[in-house]
C-alpha positions in Angstrom: 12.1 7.6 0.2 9.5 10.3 0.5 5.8 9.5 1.4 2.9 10.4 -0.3 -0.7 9.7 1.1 -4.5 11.3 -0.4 -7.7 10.1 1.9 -11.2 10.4 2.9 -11.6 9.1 6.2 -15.0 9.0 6.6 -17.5 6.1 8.8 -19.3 6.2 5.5 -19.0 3.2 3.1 -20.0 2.7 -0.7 -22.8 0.1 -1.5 -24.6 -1.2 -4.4 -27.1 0.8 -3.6 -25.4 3.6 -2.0 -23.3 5.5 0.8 -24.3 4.0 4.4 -22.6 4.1 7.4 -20.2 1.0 7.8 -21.5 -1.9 9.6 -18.4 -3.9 9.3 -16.6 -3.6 12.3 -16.3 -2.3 16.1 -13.9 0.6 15.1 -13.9 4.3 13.7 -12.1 5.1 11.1 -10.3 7.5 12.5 -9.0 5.3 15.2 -7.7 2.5 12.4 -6.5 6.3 10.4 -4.0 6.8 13.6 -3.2 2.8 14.1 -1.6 2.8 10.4 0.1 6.2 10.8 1.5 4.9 13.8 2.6 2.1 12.1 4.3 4.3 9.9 6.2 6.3 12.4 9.6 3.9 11.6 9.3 3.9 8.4 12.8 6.1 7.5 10.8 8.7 5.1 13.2 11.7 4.6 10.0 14.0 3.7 5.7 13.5 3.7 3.3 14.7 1.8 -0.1 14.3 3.6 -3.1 15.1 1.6 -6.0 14.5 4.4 -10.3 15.4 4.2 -12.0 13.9 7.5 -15.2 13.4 7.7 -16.9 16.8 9.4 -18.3 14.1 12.1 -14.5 13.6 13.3 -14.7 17.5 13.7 -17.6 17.3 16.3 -17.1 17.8 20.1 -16.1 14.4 21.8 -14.0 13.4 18.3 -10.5 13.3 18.8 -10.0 16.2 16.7 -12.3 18.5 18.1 -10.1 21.2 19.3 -7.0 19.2 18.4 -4.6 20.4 16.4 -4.0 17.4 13.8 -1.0 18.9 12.2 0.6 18.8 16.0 -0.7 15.7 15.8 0.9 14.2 12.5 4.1 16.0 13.5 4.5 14.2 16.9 4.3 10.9 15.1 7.0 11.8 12.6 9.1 13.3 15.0 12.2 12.7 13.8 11.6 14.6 10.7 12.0 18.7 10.9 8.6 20.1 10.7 9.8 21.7 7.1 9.6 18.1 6.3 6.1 17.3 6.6 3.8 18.7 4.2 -0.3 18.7 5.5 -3.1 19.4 3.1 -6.5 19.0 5.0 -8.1 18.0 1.4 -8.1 15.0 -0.8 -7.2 15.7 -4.4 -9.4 13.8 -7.2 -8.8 15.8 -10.5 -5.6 15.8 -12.5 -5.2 19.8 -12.9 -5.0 19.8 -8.9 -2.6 17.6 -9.1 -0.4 18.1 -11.8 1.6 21.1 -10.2 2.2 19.1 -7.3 3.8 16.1 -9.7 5.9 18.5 -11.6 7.2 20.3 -8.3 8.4 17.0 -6.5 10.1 15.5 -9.9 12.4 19.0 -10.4 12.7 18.7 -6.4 13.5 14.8 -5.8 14.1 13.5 -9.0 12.8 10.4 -11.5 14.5 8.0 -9.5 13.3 8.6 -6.5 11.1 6.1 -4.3 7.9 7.1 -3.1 5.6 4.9 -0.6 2.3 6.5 -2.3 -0.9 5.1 -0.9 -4.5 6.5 -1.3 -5.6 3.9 1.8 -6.4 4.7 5.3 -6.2 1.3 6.1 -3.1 -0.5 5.6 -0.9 -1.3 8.5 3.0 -1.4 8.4 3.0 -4.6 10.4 7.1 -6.0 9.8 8.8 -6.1 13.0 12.2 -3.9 11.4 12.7 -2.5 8.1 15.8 -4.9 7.1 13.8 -6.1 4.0 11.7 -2.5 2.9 15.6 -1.1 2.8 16.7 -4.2 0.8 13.7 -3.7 -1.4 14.6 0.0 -2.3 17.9 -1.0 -3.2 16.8 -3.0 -5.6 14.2 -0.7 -6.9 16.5 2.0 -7.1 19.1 0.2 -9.2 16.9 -0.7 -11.5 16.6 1.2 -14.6 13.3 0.7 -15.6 11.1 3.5 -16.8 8.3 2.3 -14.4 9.1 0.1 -11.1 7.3 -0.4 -8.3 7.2 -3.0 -4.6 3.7 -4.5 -4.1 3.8 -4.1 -0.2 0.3 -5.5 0.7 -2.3 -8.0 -0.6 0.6 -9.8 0.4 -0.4 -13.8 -0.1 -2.6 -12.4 -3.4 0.6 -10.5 -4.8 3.2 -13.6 -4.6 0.6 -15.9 -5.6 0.2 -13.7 -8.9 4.1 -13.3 -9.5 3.8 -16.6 -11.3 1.1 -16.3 -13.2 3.2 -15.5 -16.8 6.2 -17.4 -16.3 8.5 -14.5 -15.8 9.5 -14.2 -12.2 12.6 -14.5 -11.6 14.4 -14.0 -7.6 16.6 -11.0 -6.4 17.7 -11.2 -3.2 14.4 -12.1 -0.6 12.4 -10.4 -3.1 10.6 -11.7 -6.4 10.6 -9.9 -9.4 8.3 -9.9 -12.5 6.6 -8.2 -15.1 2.9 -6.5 -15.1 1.0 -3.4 -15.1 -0.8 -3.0 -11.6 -1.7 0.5 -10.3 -2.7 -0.7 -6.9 -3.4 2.5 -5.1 -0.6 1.5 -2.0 3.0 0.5 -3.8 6.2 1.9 -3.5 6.8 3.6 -7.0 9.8 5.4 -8.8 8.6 9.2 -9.0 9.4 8.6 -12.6 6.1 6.1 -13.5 4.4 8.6 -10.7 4.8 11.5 -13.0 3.9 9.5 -16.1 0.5 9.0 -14.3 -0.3 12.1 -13.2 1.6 14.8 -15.7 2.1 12.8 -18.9 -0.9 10.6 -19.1 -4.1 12.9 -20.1 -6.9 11.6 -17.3 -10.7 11.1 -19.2 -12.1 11.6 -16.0 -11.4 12.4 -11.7 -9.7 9.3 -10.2 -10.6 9.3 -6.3 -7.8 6.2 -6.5 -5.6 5.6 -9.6 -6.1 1.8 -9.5 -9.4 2.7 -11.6 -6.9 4.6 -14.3 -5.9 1.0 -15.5 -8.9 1.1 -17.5 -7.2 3.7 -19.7 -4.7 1.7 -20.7 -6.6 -1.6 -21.1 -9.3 -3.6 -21.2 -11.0 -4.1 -17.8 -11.1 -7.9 -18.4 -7.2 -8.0 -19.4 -6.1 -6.8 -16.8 -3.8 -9.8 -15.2 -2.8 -10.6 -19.1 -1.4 -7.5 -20.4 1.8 -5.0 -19.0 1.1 -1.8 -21.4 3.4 0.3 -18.9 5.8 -2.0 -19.1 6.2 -2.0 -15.3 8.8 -4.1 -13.5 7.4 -5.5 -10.3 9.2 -6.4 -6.8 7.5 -8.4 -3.9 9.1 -9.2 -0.3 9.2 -12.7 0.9 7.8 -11.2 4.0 4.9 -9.7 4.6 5.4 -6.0 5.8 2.0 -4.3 5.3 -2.1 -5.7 5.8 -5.3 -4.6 5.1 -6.7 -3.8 8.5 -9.3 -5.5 7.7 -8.0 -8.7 6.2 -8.9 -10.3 2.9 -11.8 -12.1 3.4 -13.2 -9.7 0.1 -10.6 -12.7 -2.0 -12.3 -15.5 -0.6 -9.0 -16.0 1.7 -8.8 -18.1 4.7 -9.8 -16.4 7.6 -7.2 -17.7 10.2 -4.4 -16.8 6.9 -4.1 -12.9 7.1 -6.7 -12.4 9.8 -8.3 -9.1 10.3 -6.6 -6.7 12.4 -7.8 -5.6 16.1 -7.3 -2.5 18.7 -5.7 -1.4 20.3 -2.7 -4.0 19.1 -2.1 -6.9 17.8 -0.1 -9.9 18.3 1.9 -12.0 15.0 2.7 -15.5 15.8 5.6 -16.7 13.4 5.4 -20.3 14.1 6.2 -22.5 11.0 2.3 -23.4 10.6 1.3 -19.9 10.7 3.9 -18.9 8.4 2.9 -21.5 5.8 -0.6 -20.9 5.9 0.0 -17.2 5.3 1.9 -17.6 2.4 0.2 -20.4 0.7 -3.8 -19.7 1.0 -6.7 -20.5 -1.0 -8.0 -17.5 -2.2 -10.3 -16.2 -5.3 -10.2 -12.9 -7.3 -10.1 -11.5 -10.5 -6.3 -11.6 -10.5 -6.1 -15.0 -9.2 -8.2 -16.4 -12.2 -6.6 -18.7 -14.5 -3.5 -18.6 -12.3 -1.9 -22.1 -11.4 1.4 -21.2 -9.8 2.5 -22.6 -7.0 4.2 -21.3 -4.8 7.9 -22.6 -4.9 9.6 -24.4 -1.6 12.4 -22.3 -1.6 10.4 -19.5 -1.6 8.7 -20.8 1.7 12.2 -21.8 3.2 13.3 -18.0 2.7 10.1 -16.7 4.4 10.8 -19.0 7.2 14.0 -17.8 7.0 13.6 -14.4 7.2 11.5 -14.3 10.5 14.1 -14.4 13.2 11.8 -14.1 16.3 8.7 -15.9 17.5 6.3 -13.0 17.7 5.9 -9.4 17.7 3.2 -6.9 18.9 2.5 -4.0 17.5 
C-alpha cells in the first residue's frame, strides 16, 4: 500500500463569512499535522507521496520549521523506508492538469490494483493499537475485482451506522461490505477508481478536496441514495482512525469519539465505552432517513476484536 497525502496546514479556518484564525481549540495545526504523521509512522506503506503547503506563519523564527529541514523531518518518521521512497512536494495541488501526470505515472508504476491510503486531511489520527485488521482489510480489497473499491477508515460510528442504510451489507471477515458512492477525501482506494478520478473524469472546476467532485456525478441532495461509480465499500469493526477533533459537527455524543488531546491520549476499551462508540446518536446529511441498527453480532465482534484494556498513543 502506497500513501498519498495533499494539505494546507494553515491556523486559518473557513467561515460563513470568511477565513479567520481558528478559535476552536488549544493547539496549532502544525503540532496536530506531526501527531497524525506520527501516527502514521507503523502504518507498513511501501512508498509516500507527500504533497505539503504550510502556512508561511509555520516558516517564522520560533516555528518548528524555522530553520528545520521538514524533509529530514518526514524522513525520520518513516524511517524504515529508503529515502528513494518518500516523495515530498512542499505544495498542495488543486487543479486537474497538475495532477494528471502524477495519476498516470503511479498507475504505469504501481498498477490498477494497487491500494492507496489517500487523504487530503491534516487531521485524522491512526489511533488502532496494531495493524492486524488494516492488513485484513487490504486483503479483502485487493481480491476484489471491482472497478472502484475503497475502506472508509474514519467517521468511524457515522460510516457503520450508514452501511445499513440500503439493505445491502453483507459481512467479510471483521469487516462490513456494501454498496455506495462516497468520495470522502481520507479512504483507502484501489489506484484504479483513483485514476478514474483524476485522469478519466474531466474536472468542471479545481477541487481543493475531491469529496466536493461528487457533485459531478449526482445530485447534491442524493447523495446517500444513489452509487453512480458503482463503488464497493469495506468498513472495519474497529475503529482505526479519528478526527482529531471528534464529531461533535454530526451532533455525536461527546463522551462517544471524544476529541483528541496533546501530547497523547489514552483509549479505554471497557465494554461500556466500546458500546457507546459504536452505537451513538448522531445527525447528518448521510444519517437522514437511515433506520439501521446496528446488529449484536456486529457489537460482539468489536468487543471481540479489542484484546487489551487500553492503549496510549
Amino acid at each position: 500500500m502506497i500513501l498519498i497525502l495533499s494539505v494546507f496546514v494553515t491556523n486559518v479556518r473557513y467561515t460563513q463569512s470568511s477565513f479567520e484564525p481558528s478559535k476552536n481549540g488549544n493547539y496549532s495545526r502544525i503540532d496536530i499535522f506531526k501527531y497524525m504523521l506520527e501516527s502514521y509512522k507503523k502504518i507498513p506503506f511501501s512508498e509516500i507521496y507527500l504533497f505539503i503547503k504550510l502556512d508561511p506563519e509555520f516558516l517564522l523564527p520560533g516555528q518548528f520549521f524555522y530553520n528545520n529541514d521538514i524533509n529530514e523531518y518526514i524522513y525520520n518518521i518513516f524511517s524504515d523506508l529508503e529515502k528513494e521512497k518518500i516523495h515530498i512536494v512542499l505544495d498542495r495541488y488543486t487543479s486537474q492538469d497538475k495532477w494528471l501526470p502524477f495519476f498516470k505515472e503511479l498507475n504505469e508504476k504501481h498498477g490498477s490494483n494497487e491500494s492507496v491510503w489517500f487523504s487530503q486531511n491534516d487531521d485524522h489520527i491512526f489511533i488502532d493499537y496494531n495493524t492486524d485488521i488494516l492488513l485484513e482489510g487490504l486483503e479483502h480489497l485487493e481480491n476484489d475485482n471491482s472497478r472502484h473499491k475503497t475502506i472508509l477508515v474514519s467517521h468511524w460510528p457515522e460510516a457503520i451506522k450508514l452501511s445499513g442504510k440500503h439493505n445491502n451489507e453483507s459481512l467479510i471477515g471483521n469487516y462490513v461490505k456494501f454498496n455506495l458512492t462516497i468520495l470522502d477525501a481520507i479512504q483507502i482506494f484501489n489506484l484504479q477508481f483513483l485514476y478514474d478520478i483524476f485522469v478519466i473524469h474531466n474536472w468542471k472546476n479545481e477541487h481543493i478536496r475531491i469529496d466536493t467532485l461528487i457533485h459531478d456525478f449526482m445530485h447534491p441532495n442524493d447523495v446517500s441514495f444513489k452509487d453512480p461509480l458503482s463503488q464497493v465499500i469495506y468498513i472495519p469493526l474497529r475503529e482505526m482512525v479519528r478526527h482529531f477533533d471528534g464529531y461533535g459537527h454530526v451532533n455525536m455524543e461527546k463522551d462517544a469519539c471524544p476529541r483528541l488531546e496533546l501530547p497523547t491520549n489514552t483509549f479505554n476499551y471497557s465494554k461500556e465505552n466500546l458500546i457507546k462508540k459504536m452505537t451513538p446518536y448522531h445527525k447528518s446529511q448521510w444519517e437522514s432517513g437511515n433506520n439501521f441498527i446496528i446488529p449484536q453480532n456486529w457489537i460482539d465482534t468489536n468487543l471481540s476484536l479489542h484484546n487489551i484494556n487500553e492503549y496510549t498513543i
